[in-house]
C-alpha positions, 0 to 999 in steps of 0.5 A: 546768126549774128552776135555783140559782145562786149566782155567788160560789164564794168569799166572804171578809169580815172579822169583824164585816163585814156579809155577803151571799151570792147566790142567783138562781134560775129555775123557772116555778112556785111553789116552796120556796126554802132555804139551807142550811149545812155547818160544819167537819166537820158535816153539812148543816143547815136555816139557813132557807126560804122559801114564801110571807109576809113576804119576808124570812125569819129564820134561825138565828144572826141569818142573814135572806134575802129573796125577791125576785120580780121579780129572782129572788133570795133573797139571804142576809145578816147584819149582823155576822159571826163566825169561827164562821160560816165554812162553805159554804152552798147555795141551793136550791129545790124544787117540793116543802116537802123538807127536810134 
């Protein structure tokens, strides 16, 4: 079986603070890691996704996350944040390259 968790339920941070969002997953193949984001009123988008290559993946709006193997994380990140990127973001995997 697989599984996402995301232990955080609520982040809160000033601006321009740095900002990390965890993401801890299991399955026992290899899969597609994503985040993805729903701003205010919007619908979910693709922030980033992760496959294979470099660890750490660039998003959109300066948002990066990096797939860590031996802990099982894909932990999200930017290094100044802004009023603009409160939302909800999700974590998700997929055995599959499926995408919103």
């Amino acid at each position: 079986a697989q599984s996402v968790t995301q232990p955080d339920a609520h982040v809160t941070v000033s601006e321009e603070d740095s900002l990390q969002l965890k993401c801890k997953y299991s399955t026992p193949w290899s899969t597609y890691l994503f985040w993805y984001v729903q701003y205010p009123q919007q619908r979910l988008q693709l922030l980033l996704k992760y496959y294979s290559g470099d660890p750490v993946v660039q998003g959109l709006n300066d948002f990066e996350a990096e797939f860590n193997k031996s802990d099982s994380s894909f932990h999200l990140r930017k290094a100044s944040v802004h009023w603009s990127d409160s939302a909800v973001y999700f974590c998700a995997l997929s055995s599959q390259c499926l995408s919103l």
